[in-house]
PDB file of the backbone (N, CA, C, O) and the ligand in Angstrom, with CONECT records:
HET     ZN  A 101       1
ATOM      1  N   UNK A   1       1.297  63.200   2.519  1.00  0.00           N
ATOM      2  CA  UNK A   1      -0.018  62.865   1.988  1.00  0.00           C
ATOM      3  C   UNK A   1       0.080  61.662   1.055  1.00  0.00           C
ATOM      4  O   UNK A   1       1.170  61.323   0.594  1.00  0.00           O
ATOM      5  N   UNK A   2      -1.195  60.932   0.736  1.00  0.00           N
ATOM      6  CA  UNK A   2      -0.992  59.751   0.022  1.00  0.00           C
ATOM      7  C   UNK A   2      -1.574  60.187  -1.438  1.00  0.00           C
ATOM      8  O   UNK A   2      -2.389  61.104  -1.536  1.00  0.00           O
ATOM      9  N   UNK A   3      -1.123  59.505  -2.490  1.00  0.00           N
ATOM     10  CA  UNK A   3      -1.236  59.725  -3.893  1.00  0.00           C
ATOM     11  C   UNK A   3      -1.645  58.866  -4.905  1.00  0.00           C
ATOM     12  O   UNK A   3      -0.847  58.603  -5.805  1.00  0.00           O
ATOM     13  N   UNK A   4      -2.709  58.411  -4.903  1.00  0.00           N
ATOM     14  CA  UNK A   4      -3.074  57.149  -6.157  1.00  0.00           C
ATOM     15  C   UNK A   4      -2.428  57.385  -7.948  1.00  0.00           C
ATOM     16  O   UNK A   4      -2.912  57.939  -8.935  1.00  0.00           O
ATOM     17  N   UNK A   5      -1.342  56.770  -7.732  1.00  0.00           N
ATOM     18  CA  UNK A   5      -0.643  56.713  -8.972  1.00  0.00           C
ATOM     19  C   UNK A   5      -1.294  56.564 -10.140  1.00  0.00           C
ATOM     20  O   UNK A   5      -1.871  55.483 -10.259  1.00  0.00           O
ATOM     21  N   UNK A   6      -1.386  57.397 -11.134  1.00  0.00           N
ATOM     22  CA  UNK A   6      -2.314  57.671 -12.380  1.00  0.00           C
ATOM     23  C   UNK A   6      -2.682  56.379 -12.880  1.00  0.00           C
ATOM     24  O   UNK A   6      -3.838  55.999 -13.064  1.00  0.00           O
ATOM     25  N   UNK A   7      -1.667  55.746 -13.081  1.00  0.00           N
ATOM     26  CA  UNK A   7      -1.685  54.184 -13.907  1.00  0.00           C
ATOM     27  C   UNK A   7      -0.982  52.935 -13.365  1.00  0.00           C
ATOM     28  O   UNK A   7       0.177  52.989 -12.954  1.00  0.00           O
ATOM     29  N   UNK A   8      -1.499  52.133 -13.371  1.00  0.00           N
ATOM     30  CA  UNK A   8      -1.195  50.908 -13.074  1.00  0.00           C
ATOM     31  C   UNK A   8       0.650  50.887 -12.587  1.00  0.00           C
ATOM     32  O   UNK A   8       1.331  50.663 -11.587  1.00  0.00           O
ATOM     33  N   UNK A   9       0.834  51.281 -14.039  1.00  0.00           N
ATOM     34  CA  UNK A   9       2.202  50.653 -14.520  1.00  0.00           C
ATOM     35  C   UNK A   9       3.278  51.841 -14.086  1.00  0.00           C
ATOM     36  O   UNK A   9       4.501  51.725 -14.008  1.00  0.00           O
ATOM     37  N   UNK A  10       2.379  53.149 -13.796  1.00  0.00           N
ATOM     38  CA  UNK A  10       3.795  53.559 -13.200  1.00  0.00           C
ATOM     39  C   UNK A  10       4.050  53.650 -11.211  1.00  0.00           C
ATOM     40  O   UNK A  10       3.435  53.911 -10.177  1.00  0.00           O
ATOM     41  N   UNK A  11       4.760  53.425 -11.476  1.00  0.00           N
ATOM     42  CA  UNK A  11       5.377  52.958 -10.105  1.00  0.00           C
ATOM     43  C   UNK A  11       6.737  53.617  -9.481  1.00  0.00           C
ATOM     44  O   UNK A  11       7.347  53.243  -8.480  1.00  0.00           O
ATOM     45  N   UNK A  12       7.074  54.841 -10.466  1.00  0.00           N
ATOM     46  CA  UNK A  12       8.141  55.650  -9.649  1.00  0.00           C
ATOM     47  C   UNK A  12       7.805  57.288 -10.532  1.00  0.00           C
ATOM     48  O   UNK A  12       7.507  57.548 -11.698  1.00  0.00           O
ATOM     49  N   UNK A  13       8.010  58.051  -9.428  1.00  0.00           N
ATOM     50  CA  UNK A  13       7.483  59.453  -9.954  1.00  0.00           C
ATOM     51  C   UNK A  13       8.597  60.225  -9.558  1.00  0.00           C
ATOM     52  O   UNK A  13       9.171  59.778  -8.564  1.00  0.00           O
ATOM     53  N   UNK A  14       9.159  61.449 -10.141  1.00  0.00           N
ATOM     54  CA  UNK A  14      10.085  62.255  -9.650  1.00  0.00           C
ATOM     55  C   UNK A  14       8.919  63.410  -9.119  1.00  0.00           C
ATOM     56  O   UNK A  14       7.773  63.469  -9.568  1.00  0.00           O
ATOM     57  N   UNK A  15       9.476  64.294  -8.078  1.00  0.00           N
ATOM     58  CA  UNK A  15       8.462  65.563  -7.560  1.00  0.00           C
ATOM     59  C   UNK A  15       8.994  66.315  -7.640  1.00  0.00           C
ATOM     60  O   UNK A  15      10.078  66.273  -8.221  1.00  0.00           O
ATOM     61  N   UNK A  16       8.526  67.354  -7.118  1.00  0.00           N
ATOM     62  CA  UNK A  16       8.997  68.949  -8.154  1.00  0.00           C
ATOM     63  C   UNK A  16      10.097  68.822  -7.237  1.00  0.00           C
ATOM     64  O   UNK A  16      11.159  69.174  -7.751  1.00  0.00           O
ATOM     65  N   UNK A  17      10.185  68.448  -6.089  1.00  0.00           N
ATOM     66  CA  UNK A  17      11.547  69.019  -5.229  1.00  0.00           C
ATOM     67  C   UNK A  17      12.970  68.057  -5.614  1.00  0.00           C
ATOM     68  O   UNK A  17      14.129  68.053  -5.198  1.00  0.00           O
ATOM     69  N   UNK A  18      12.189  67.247  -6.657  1.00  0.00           N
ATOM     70  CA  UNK A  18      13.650  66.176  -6.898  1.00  0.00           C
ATOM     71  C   UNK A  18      13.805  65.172  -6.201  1.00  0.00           C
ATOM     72  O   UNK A  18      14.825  64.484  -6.168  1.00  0.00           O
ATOM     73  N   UNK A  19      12.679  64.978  -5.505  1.00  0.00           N
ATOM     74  CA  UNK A  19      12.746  63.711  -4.988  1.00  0.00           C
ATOM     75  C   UNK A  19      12.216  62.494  -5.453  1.00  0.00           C
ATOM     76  O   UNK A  19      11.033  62.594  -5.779  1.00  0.00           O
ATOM     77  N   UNK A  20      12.615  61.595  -5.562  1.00  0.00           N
ATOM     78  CA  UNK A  20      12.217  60.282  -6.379  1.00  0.00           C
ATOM     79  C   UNK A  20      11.440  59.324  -5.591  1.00  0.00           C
ATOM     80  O   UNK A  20      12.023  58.788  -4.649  1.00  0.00           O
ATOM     81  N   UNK A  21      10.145  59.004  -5.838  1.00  0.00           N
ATOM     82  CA  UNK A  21       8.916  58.469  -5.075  1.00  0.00           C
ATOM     83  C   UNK A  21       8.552  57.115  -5.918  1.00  0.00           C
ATOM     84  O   UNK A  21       8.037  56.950  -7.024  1.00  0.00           O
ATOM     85  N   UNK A  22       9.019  56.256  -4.964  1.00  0.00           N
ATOM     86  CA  UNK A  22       8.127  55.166  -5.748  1.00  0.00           C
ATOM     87  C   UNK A  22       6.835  54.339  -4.898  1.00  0.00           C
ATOM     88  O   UNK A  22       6.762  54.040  -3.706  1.00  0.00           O
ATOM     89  N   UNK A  23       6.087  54.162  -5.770  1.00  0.00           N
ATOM     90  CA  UNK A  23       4.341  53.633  -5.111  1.00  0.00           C
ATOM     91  C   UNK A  23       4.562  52.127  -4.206  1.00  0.00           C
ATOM     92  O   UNK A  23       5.346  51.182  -4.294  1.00  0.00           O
ATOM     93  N   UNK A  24       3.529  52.451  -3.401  1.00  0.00           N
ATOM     94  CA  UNK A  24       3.561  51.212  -2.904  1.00  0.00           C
ATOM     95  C   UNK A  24       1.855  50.634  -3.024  1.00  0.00           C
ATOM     96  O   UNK A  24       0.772  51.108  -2.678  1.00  0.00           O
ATOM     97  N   UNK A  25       2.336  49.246  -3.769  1.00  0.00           N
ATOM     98  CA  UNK A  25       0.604  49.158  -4.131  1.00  0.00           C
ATOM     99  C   UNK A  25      -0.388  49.925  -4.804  1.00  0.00           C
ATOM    100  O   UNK A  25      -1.617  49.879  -4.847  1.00  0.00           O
ATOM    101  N   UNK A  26       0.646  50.771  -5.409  1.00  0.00           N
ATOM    102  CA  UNK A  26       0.089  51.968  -6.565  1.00  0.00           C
ATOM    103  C   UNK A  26      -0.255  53.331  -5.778  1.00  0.00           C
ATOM    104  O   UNK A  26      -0.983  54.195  -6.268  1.00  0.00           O
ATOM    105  N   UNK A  27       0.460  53.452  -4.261  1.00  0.00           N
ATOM    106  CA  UNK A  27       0.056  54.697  -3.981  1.00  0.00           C
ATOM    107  C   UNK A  27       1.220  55.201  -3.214  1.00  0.00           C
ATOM    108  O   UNK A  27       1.859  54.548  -2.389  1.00  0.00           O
ATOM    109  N   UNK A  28       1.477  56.705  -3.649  1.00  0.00           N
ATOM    110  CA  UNK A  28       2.809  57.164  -2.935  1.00  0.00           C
ATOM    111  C   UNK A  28       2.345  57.803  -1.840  1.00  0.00           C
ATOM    112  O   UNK A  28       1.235  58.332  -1.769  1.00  0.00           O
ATOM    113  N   UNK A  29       3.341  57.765  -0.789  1.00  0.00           N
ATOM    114  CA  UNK A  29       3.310  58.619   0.296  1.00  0.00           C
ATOM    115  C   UNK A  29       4.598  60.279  -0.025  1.00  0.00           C
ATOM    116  O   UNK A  29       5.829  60.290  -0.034  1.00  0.00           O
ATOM    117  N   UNK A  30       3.864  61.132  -0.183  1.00  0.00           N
ATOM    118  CA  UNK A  30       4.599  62.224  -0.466  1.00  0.00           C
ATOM    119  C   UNK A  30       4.327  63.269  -0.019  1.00  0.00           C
ATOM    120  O   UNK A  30       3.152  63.633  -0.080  1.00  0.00           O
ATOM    121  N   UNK A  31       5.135  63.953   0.471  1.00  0.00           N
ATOM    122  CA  UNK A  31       5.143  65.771   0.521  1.00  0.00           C
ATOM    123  C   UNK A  31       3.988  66.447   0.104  1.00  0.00           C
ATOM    124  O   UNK A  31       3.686  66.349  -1.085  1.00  0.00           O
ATOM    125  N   UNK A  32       3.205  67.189   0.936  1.00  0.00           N
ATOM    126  CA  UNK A  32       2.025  67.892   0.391  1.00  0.00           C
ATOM    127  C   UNK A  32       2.799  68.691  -1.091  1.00  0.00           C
ATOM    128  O   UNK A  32       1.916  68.647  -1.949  1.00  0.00           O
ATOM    129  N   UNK A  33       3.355  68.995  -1.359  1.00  0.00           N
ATOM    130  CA  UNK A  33       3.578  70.187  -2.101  1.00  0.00           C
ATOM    131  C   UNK A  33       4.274  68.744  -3.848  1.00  0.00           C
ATOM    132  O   UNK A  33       3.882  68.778  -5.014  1.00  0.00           O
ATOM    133  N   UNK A  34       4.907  68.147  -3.460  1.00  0.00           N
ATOM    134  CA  UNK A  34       4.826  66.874  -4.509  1.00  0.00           C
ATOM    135  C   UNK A  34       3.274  66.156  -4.793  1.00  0.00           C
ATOM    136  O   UNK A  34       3.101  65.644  -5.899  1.00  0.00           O
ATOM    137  N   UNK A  35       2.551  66.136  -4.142  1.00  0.00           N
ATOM    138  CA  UNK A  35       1.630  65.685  -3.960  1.00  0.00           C
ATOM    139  C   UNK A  35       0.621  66.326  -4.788  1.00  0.00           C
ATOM    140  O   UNK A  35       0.030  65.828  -5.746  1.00  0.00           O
ATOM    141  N   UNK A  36       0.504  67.409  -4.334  1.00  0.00           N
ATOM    142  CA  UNK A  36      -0.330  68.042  -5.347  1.00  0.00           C
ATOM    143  C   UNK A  36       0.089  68.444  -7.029  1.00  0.00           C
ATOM    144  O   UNK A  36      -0.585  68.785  -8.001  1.00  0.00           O
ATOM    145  N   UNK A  37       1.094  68.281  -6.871  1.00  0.00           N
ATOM    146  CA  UNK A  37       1.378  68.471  -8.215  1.00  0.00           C
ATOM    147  C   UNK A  37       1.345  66.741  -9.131  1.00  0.00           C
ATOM    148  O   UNK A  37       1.101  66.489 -10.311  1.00  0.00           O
ATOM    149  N   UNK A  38       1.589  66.117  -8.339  1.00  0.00           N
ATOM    150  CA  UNK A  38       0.915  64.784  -8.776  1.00  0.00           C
ATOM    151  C   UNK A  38      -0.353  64.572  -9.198  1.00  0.00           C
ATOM    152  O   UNK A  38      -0.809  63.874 -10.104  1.00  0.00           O
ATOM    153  N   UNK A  39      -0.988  65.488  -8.169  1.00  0.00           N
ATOM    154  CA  UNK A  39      -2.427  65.248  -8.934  1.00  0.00           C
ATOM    155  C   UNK A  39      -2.849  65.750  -9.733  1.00  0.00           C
ATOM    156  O   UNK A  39      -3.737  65.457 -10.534  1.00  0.00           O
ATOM    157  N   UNK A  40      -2.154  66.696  -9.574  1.00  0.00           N
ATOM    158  CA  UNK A  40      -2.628  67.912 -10.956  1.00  0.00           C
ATOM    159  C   UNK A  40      -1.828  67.045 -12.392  1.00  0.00           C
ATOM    160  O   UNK A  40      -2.150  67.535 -13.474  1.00  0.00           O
ATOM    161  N   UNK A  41      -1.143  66.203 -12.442  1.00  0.00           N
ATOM    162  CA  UNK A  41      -0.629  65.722 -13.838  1.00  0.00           C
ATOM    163  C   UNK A  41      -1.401  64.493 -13.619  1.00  0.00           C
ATOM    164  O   UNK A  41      -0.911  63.409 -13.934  1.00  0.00           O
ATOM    165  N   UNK A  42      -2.526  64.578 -13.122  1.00  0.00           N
ATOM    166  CA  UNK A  42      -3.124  62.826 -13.230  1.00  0.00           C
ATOM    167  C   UNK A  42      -3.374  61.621 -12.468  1.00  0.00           C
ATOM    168  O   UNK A  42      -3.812  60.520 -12.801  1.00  0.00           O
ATOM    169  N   UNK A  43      -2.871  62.245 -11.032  1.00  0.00           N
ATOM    170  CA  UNK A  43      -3.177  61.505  -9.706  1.00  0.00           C
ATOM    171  C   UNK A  43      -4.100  62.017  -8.768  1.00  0.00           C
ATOM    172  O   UNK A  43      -4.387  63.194  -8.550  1.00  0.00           O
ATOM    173  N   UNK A  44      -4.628  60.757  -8.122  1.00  0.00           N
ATOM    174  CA  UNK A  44      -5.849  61.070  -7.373  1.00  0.00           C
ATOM    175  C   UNK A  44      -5.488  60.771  -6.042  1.00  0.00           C
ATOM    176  O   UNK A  44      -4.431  60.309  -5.612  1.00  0.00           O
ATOM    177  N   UNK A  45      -6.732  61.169  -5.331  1.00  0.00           N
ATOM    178  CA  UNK A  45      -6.454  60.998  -3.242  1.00  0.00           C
ATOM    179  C   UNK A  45      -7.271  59.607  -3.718  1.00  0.00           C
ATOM    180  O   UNK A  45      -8.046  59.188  -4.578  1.00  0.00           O
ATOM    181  N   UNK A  46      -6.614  59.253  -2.672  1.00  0.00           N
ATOM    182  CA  UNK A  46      -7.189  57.630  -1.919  1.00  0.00           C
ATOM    183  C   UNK A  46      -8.696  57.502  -1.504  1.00  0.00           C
ATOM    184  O   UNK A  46      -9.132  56.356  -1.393  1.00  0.00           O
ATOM    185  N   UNK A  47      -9.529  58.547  -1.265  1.00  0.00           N
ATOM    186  CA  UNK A  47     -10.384  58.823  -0.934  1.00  0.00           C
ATOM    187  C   UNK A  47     -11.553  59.214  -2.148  1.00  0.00           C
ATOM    188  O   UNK A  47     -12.712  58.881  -1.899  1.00  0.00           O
ATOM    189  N   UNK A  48     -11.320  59.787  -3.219  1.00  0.00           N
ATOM    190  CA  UNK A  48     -11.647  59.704  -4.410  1.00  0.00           C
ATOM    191  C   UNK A  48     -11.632  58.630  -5.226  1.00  0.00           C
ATOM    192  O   UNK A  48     -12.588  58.305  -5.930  1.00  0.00           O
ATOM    193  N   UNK A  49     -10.395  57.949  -5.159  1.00  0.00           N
ATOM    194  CA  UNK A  49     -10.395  56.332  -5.571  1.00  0.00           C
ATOM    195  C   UNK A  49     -11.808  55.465  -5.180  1.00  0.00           C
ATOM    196  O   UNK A  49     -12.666  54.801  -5.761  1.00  0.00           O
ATOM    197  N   UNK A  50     -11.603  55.742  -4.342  1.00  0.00           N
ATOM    198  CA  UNK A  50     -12.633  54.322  -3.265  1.00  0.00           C
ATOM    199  C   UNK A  50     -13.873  55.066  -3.812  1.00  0.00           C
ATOM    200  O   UNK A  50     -14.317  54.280  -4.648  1.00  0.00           O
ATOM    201  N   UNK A  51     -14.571  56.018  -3.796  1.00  0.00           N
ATOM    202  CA  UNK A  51     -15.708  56.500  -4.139  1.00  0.00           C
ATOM    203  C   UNK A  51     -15.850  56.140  -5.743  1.00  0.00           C
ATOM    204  O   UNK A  51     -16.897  55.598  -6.099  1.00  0.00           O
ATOM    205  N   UNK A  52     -15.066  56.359  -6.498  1.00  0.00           N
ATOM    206  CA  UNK A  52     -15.703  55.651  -8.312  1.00  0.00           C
ATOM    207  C   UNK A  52     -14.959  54.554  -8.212  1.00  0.00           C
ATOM    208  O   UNK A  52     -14.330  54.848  -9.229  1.00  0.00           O
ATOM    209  N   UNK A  53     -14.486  53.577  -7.895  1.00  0.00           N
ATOM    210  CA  UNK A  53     -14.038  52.325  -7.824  1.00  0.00           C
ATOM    211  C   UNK A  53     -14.622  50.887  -7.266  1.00  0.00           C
ATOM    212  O   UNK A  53     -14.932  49.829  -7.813  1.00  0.00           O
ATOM    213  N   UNK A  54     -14.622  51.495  -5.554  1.00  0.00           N
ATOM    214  CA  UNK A  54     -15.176  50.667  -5.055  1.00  0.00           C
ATOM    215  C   UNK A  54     -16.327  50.478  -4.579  1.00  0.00           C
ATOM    216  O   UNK A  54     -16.748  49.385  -4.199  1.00  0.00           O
ATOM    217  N   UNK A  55     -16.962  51.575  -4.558  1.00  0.00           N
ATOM    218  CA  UNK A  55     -17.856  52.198  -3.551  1.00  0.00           C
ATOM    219  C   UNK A  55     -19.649  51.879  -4.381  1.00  0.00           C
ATOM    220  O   UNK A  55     -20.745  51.907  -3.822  1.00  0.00           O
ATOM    221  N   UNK A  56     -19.327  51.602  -5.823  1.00  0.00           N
ATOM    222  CA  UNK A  56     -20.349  51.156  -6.836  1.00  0.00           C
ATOM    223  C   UNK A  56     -20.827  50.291  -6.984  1.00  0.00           C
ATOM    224  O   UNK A  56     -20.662  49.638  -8.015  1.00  0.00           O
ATOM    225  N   UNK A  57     -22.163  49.668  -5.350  1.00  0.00           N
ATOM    226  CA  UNK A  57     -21.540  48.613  -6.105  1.00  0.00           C
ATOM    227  C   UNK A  57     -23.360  48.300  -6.522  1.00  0.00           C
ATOM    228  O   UNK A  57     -23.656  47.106  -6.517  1.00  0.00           O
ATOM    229  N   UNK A  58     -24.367  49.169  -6.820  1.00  0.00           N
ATOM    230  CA  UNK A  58     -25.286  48.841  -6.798  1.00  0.00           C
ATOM    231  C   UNK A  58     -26.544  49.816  -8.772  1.00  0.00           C
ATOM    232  O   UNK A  58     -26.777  51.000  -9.013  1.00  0.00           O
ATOM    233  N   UNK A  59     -26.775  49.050  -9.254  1.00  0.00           N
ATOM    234  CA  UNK A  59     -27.260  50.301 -10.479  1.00  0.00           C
ATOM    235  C   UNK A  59     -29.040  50.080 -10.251  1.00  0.00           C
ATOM    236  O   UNK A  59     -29.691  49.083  -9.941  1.00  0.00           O
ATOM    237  N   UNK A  60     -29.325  51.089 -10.472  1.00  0.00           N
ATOM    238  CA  UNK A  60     -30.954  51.425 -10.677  1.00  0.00           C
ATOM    239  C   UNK A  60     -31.622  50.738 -11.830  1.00  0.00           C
ATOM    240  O   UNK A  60     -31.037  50.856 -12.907  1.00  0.00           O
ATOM    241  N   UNK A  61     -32.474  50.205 -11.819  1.00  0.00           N
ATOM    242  CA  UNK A  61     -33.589  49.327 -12.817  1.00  0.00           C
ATOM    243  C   UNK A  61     -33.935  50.100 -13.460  1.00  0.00           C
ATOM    244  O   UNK A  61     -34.096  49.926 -14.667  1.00  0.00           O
ATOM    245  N   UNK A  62     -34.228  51.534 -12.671  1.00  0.00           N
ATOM    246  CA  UNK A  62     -35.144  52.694 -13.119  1.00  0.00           C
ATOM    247  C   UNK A  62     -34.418  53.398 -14.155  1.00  0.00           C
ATOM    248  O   UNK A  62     -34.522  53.367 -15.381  1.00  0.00           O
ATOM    249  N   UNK A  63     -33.543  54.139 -13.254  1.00  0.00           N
ATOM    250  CA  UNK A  63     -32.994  55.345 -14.307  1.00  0.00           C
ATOM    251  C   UNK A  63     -31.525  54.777 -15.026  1.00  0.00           C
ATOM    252  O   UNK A  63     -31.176  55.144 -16.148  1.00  0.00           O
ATOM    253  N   UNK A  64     -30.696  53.775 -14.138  1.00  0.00           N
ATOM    254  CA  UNK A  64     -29.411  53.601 -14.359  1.00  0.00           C
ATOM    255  C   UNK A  64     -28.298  54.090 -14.015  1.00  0.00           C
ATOM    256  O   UNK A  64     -27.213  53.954 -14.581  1.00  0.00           O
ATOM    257  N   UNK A  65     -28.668  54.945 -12.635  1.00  0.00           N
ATOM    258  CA  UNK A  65     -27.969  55.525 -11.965  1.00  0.00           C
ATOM    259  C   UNK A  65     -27.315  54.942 -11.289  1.00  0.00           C
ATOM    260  O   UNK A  65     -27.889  53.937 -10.870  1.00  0.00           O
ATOM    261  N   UNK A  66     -25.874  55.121 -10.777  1.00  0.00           N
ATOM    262  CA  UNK A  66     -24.889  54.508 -10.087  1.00  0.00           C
ATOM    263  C   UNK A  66     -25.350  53.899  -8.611  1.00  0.00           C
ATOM    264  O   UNK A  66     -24.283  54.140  -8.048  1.00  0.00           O
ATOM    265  N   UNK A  67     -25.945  53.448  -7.850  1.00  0.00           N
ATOM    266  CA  UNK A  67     -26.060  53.507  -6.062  1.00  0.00           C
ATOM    267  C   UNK A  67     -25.171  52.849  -5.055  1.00  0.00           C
ATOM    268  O   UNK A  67     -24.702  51.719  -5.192  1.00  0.00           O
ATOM    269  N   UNK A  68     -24.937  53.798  -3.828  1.00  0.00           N
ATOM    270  CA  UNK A  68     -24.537  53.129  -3.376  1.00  0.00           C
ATOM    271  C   UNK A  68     -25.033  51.998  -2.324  1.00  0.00           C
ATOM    272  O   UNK A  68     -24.374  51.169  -1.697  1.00  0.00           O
ATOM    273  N   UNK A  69     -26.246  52.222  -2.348  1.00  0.00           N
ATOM    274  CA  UNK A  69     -27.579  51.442  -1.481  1.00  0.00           C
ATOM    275  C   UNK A  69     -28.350  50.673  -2.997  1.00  0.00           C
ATOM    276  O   UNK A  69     -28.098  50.734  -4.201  1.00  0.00           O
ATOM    277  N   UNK A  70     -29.486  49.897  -2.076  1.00  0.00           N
ATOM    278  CA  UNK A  70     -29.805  48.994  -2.910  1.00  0.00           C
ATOM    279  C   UNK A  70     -31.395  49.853  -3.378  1.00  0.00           C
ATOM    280  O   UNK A  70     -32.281  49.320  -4.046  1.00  0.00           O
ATOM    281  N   UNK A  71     -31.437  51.279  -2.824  1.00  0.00           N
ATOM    282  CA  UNK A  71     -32.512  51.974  -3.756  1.00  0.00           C
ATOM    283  C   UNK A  71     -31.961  53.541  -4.166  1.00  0.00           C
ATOM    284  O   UNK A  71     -31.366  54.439  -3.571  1.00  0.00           O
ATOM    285  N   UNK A  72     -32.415  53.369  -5.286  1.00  0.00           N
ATOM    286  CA  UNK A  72     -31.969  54.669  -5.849  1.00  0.00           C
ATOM    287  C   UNK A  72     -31.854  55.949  -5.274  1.00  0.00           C
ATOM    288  O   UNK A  72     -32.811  56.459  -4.691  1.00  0.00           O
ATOM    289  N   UNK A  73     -30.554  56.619  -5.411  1.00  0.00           N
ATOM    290  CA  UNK A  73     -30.556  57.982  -4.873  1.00  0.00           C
ATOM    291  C   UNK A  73     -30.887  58.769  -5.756  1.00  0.00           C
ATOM    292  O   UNK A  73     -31.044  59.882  -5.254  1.00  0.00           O
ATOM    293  N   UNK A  74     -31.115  58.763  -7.053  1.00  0.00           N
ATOM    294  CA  UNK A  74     -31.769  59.482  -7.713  1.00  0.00           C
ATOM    295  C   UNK A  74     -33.238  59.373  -8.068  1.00  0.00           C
ATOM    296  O   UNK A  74     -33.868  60.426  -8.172  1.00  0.00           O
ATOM    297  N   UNK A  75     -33.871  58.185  -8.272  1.00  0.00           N
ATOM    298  CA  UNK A  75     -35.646  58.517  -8.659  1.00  0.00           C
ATOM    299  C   UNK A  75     -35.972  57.522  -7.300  1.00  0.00           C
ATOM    300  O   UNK A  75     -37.133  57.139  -7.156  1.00  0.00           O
ATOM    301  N   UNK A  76     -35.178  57.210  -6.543  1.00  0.00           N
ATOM    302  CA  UNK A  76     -36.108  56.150  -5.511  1.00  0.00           C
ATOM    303  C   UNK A  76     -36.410  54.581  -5.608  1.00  0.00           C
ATOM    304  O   UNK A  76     -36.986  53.784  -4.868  1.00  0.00           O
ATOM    305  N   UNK A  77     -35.787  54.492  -6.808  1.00  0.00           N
ATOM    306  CA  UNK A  77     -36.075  53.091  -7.735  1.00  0.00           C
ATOM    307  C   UNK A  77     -35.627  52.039  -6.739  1.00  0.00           C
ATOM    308  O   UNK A  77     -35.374  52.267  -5.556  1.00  0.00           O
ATOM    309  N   UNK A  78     -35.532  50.450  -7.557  1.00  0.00           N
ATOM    310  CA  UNK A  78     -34.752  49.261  -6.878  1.00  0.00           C
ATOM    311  C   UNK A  78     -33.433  49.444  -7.678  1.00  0.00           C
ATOM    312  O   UNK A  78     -33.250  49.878  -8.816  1.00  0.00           O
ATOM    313  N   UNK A  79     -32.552  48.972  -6.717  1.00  0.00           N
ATOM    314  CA  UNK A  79     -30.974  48.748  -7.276  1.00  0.00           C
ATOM    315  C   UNK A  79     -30.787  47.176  -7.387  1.00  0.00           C
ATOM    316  O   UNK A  79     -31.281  46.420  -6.550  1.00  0.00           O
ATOM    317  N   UNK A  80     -30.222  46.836  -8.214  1.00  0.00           N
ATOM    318  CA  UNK A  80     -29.848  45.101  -8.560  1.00  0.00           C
ATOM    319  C   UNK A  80     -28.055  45.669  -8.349  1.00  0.00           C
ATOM    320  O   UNK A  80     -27.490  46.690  -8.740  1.00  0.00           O
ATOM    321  N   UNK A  81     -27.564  44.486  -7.564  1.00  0.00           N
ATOM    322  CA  UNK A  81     -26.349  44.470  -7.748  1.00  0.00           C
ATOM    323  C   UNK A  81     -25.358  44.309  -8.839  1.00  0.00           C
ATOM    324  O   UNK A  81     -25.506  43.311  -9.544  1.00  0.00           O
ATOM    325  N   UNK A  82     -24.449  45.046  -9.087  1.00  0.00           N
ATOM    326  CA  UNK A  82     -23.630  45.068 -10.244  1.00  0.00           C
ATOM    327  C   UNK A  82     -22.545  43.891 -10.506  1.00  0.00           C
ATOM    328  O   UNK A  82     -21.837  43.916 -11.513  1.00  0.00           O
TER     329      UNK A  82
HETATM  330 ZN    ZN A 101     -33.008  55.584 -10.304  1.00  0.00          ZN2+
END
C-alpha cells in the first residue's frame, strides 16, 4: 500500500516489522500492516492527500465554503477561484 509521509522532511521510516522504508517523492510503498501503523503515527493515503490539497481549488462568495466546482456545495452560491 502507498503512504503519504507525515512531513516533508522525513524521508525514511522504520515499520513495525523492522523494515526500513524510505519515501519516494514523499510517499512510501509498504506492507499493509507497516502501513497502517504509519498512519496511525501521522501518515495519510494518497487519496486523502489529493482531496484537502489539491482538489480545492474553488471558495464560495457566499458562505466560504471550500468547492470543488465553481458553485457552492453548500448554500448554492458562486465560487471565485482560489
Ligand atoms: Zn456557499
Amino acid at each position: 500500500m502507498k503512504v503519504v509521509a507525515p512531513a516533508r522532511a522525513v524521508t525514511e521510516v522504520d515499520g513495525l516489522s523492522g523494515r526500513r522504508y524510505r519515501a519516494k517523492d514523499g510517499i512510501y510503498e509498504m506492507s499493509p500492516r507497516d502501513g497502517r501503523a504509519l498512519v496511525q503515527a501521522g501518515g495519510f493515503l494518497p487519496s486523502l492527500a489529493g482531496a484537502t490539497s489539491r482538489a480545492t481549488g474553488y471558495r464560495c462568495t457566499r458562505c466560504g465554503f471550500g468547492a470543488f466546482f465553481t458553485t457552492c456545495g453548500r448554500c448554492g452560491g458562486p465560487c471565485d477561484k482560489e
